[in-house]
N, C-alpha and C positions, 0 to 999 in steps of 0.2 A: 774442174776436171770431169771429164764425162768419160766411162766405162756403160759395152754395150758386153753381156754377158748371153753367149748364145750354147744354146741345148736342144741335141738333136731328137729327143722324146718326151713324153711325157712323162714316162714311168719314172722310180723314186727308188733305185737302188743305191749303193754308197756313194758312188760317183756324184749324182742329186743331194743324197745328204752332204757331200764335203760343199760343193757349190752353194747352199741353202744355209751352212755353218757361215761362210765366208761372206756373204753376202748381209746376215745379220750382221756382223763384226766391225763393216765398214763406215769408217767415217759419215757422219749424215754430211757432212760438208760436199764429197762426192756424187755426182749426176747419175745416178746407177738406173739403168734399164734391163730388162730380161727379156732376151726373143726365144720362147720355146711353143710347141706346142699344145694348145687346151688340155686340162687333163690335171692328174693330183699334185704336177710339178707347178703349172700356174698356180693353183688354188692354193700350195704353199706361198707360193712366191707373192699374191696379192695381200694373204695373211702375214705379210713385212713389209705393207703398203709402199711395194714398188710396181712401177708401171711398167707395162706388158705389152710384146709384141707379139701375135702370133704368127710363127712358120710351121711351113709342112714337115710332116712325121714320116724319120725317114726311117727306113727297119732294113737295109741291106746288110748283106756282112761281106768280108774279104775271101770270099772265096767266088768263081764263077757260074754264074747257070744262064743257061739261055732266056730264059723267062724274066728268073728274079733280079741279073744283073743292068738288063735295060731299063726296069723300072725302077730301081735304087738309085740309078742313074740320074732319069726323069728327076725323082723326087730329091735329089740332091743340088740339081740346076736349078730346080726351081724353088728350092728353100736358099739356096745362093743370091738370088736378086731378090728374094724377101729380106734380105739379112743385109745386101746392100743398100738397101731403101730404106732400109730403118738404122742403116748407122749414118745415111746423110740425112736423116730428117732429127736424127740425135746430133746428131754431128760430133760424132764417136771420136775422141782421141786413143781410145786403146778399146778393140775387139776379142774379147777374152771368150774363146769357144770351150766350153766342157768336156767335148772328147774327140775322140777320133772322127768321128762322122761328120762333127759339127766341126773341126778342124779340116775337113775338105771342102765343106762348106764354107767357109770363112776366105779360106784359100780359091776356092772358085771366083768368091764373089770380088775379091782383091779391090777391098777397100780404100777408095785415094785419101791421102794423107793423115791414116792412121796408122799406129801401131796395134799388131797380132800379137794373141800370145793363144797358144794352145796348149790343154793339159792334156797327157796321154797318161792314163791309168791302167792301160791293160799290159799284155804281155802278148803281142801278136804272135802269130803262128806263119812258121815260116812260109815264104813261095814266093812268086813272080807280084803279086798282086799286093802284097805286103809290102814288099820293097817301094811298089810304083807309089802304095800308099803313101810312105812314109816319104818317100823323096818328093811327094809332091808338097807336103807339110813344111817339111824342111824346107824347103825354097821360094814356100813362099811367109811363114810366119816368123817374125821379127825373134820370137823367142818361142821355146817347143819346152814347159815346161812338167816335168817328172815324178809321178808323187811318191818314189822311193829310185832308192842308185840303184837296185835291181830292174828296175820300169828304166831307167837312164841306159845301163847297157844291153837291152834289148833296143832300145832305140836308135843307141850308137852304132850296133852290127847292120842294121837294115840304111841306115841314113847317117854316114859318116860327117856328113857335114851338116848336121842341125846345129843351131844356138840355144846349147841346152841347158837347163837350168834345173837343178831339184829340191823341190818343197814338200815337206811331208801335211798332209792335211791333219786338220785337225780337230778336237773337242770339246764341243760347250762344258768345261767342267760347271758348269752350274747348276745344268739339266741333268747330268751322270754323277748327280753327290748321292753318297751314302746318305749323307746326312738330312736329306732330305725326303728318304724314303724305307720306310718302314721296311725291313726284310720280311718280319711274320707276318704281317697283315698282306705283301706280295704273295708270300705262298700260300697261305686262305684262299685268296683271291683263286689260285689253281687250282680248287678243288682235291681230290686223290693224290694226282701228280706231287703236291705241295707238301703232301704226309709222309713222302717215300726218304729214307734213310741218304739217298742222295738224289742231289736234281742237275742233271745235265744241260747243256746247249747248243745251240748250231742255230746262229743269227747267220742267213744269208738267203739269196736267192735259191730256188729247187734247180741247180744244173750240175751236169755231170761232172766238171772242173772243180766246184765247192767241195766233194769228197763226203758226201751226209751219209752214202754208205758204209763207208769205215765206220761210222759213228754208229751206226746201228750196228754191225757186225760188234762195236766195242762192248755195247750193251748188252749183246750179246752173250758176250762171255764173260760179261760183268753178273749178270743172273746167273748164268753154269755154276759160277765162284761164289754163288749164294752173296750176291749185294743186292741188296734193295734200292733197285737204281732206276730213275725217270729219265726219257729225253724228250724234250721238248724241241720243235723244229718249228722255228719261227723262218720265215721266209713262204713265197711262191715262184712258180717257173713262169715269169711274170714276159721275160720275153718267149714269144713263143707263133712267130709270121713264121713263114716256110723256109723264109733265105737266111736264117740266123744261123749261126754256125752249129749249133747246140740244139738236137731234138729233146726241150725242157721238159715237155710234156709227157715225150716216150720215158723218160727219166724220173719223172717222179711217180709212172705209176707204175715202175719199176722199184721203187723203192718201197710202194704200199706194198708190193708183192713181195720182197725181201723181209719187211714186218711180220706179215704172214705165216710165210713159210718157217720163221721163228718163231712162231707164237707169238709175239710182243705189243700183241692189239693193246693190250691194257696198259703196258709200258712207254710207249710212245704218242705223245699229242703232238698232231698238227695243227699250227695254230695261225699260218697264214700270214698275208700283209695286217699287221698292229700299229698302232699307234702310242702303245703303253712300253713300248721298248725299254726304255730304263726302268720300269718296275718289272718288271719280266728278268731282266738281265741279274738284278738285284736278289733275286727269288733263288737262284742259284746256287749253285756249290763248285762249278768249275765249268766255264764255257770252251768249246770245242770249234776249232778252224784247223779241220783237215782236209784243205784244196789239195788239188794235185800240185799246183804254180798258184801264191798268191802275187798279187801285185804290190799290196799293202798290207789289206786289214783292220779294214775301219772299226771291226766288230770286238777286234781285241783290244782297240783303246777303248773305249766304251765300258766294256768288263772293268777293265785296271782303272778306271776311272771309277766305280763301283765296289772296287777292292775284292773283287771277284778273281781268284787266281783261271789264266790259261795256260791251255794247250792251243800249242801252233804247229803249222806244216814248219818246217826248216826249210823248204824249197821257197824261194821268192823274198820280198818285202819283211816277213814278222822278222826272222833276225835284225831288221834292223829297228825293232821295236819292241823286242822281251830280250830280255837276258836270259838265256837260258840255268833254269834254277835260282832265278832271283824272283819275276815277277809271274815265274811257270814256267812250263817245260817247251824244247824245242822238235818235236818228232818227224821222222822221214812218215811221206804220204801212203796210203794205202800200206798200212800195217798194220791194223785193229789189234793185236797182241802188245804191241808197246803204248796205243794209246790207253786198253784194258789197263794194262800195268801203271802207267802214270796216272790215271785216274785214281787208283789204289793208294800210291803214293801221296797224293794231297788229303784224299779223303781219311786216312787212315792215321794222318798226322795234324790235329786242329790245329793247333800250336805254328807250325808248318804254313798249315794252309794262310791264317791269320797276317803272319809274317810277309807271307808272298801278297797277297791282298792291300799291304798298308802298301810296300815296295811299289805295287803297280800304279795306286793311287796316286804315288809322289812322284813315278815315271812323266804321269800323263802332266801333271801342273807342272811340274820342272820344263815341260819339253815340246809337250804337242798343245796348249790350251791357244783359245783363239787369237788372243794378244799374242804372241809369237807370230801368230802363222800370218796374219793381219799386215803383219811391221814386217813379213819377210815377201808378202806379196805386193805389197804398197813397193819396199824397193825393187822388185821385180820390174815392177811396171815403169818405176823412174828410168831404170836399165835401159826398158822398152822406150821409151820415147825420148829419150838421150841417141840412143841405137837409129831412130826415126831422123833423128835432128828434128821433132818436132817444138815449136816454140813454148808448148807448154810444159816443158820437164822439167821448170825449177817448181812448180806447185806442189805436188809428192813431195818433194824436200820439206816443203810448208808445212804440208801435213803428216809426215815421218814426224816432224819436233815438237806438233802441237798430240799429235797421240802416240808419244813414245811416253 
C-alpha cells in the first residue's frame, strides 16, 4: 500500500504535529512518502526516516487581493504538478493532503487512479471564495476528512455535498506521561516563573484567533486579587507573508504592549517555538485555550495527557474533548473575568485540581491515543479506495487485523 502525504508549508503548528503523530504510528508495512516543503516540517519528517518530496511553499489565504491572489495562484499550480509527479513516480494508491491549501493542491493536480483524502482543520470564514474553496475540494477528493464535528459542520454549510468523515487527531501518550517527567526539576528549569504560587499556559501559535489576550488580561486580575501568578506563552506569529488572513505580527506586538501597559514585564515569559513541550506543559498548574473559534485543540489533549487540569473556549471543537467540570472547565471567549475566576477555582482547590488531572489523563488514553486514531484512519483509507474501486482495498483490511 503506498500513501503519498502532502503539506502545504514548512511551518510546524498543530495541524504538522497531528500529521507527524500519525505518520510515526503507521504500520512499517506501508509505503509512506511526504511531499512538503524544506524546512522544520522535512527535518521532522526525515528524523522518522521517511522519504521526501519537495513542493513549492505556498502562503495564500481565502481572501482576495490583486497581488497576493495571482501569486498564491502561481504557487498552488505549480506545487499541483510537483505533487502529481511524485504520486506517479510513488505510484500513490491514496493522496492524503494535510490541509486546506494542500487540498486544492491535490485537487488541481487530480491524481489518476488514486484515491484523495483531505483534512480540513480549520474553521473557514465565510464568503464567495470559501464556498469555491470548499466546493472545489469536495468534488474533487474521494473523502474530505474533519478533525472535530464542529470542523464537519462548517464544512457541511459551505459544501453540501462533501464525502465527509470525522477523526479526531491524536496523542503520543508516551511522550505527554507524567510519569516520565519530573514536575519540580520542569519548573527549576524556569527559573522565577517556576517559583510563582501559580503557573499558567497558552501553547499556540501568536494570532489574534488563539485569544492570549484574555489570558493576559486574566492575569491581570489574577495579581489585582493578590495571586502569585506566571504565564508563560509558548507559541510564535510563525505565519506571517502579507496574504495570510491574520496580521500575526501586528498582533503580537500588540500583545507586548498590553503587558506593558499592565505592568506584567516580570509576570509573563515569552518563550517562543520549543521543543521541550511536554516538560513545559508539565511545569504547570492549569493550561489556558482561549480562541475566539477553536477547531479542535491539540494543546488541550497534551495538558490532560499530562494531568494538567484545562480551561477551554466553549466555542468550537474542545467540547467535544473536556467535559466541562470533569477534566476542567468550559468558558465563553473573550471574557477574562470568568477565565480569572476558574483559574481560582482549580488553583484554590488541590484536591480538585489532582482529581481533574487524573480524569484528563484517562480522557486521552481511553479516546484520543495513537492506536485509535491509526485503526480509524487506516479504515478511513480502506473507505477510500473501496469508494475508488481501486484494486488495492483488501490490503488495509490486512493490515487493520494484523495491527488491531
Amino acid at each position: 500500500m503506498r500513501l503519498l502525504f502532502v503539506n502545504h508549508t514548512a511551518e510546524i503548528s498543530g495541524s504538522e504535529r497531528s500529521l507527524l503523530t500519525l505518520l510515526a504510528g503507521l504500520p512499517r508495512e506501508l509505503q509512506v512518502r511526504v511531499a512538503c516543503p524544506p524546512g522544520r516540517l522535512a527535518d521532522a519528517v526525515r528524523e522518522l526516516a521517511l522519504p521526501l518530496v519537495q513542493v513549492t511553499d505556498t502562503a495564500g489565504s481565502l481572501r482576495l487581493h490583486p497581488a497576493h491572489t495571482p501569486r498564491a495562484l502561481a504557487e498552488m499550480s505549480l506545487a499541483a504538478l510537483q505533487v502529481r509527479r511524485a504520486a506517479s513516480r510513488h505510484d500513490a494508491d491514496v493522496v492524503h493532503a494535510n490541509s486546506i491549501r494542500a487540498g486544492i493542491e491535490v485537487g488541481l493536480a487530480r491524481v489518476p487512479r488514486a484515491a484523495s483524502v483531505v483534512s480540513v482543520r480549520d474553521i473557514l470564514p465565510p464568503g464567495r471564495v470559501t464556498s469555491a474553496t470548499m466546493r472545489l475540494i469536495a468534488s474533487t477528493a474521494t473523502t474530505v476528512v474533519a478533525n472535530s464535528r464542529h470542523t464537519a459542520r462548517s464544512v457541511q454549510a459551505l459544501a453540501p455535498g462533501a464525502r465527509l468523515e470525522v477523526v479526531h487527531p491524536a496523542i503520543d501518550t508516551a511522550t505527554f506521561d507524567p510519569a516520565r517527567i519530573d514536575r519540580r526539576a520542569a519548573r527549576a528549569r524556569l527559573g522565577t516563573a517556576g517559583t510563582r504560587a501559580v503557573l499558567l499556559g497558552v501553547v499556540a501559535q501568536l494570532s489574534e484567533w488563539k485569544g492570549q489576550d484574555t489570558a493576559i488580561e486574566a492575569l491581570r486580575l489574577l495579581r489585582d486579587r493578590g495571586v502569585d501568578a506566571h504565564l508563560l506563552l509558548v507559541g510564535s506569529a510563525k505565519f506571517v507573508a502579507p496574504s495570510t488572513r491574520f496580521d500575526n505580527q501586528a498582533y503580537a506586538a500588540a500583545l507586548r504592549q498590553q503587558v506593558a501597559d499592565a505592568a506584567l514585564q516580570d509576570r509573563v515569559s515569552w518563550l517562543g517555538e520549543r521543543d521541550d513541550v511536554p516538560q513545559l506543559m508539565r511545569a504547570l498548574d492549569v493550561l489556558l485555550l482561549p480562541s475566539v473559534e477553536e477547531p479542535f485543540g491539540r494543546a488541550l489533549l497534551e495538558a490532560m495527557a499530562l494531568e494538567v487540569p484545562v480551561l477551554a473556549t466553549k466555542v468550537g471543537g474542545p467540547p467535544e474533548l473536556v467535559h466541562d467540570g470533569r477534566e476542567g472547565y468550559l468558558l465563553p471567549p473573550r471574557t477574562p473575568a470568568a477565565w480569572e475566576q476558574a483559574v481560582r477555582r482549580i488553583v484554590e482547590n488541590p484536591e480538585r485540581a489532582r482529581e481533574m488531572g487524573a480524569a484528563g489523563r484517562l480522557r486521552v488514553t481511553e479516546h484520543f491515543d495513537v492506536g485509535h486514531h491509526v485503526q480509524a484512519m487506516l479504515a478511513l483509507y480502506e473507505r477510500a479506495l473501496a469508494s475508488e474501486g481501486t484494486r488495492l482495498q483488501g490490503s488495509i483490511a490486512r493490515l487493520l487485523g494484523r495491527s488491531g
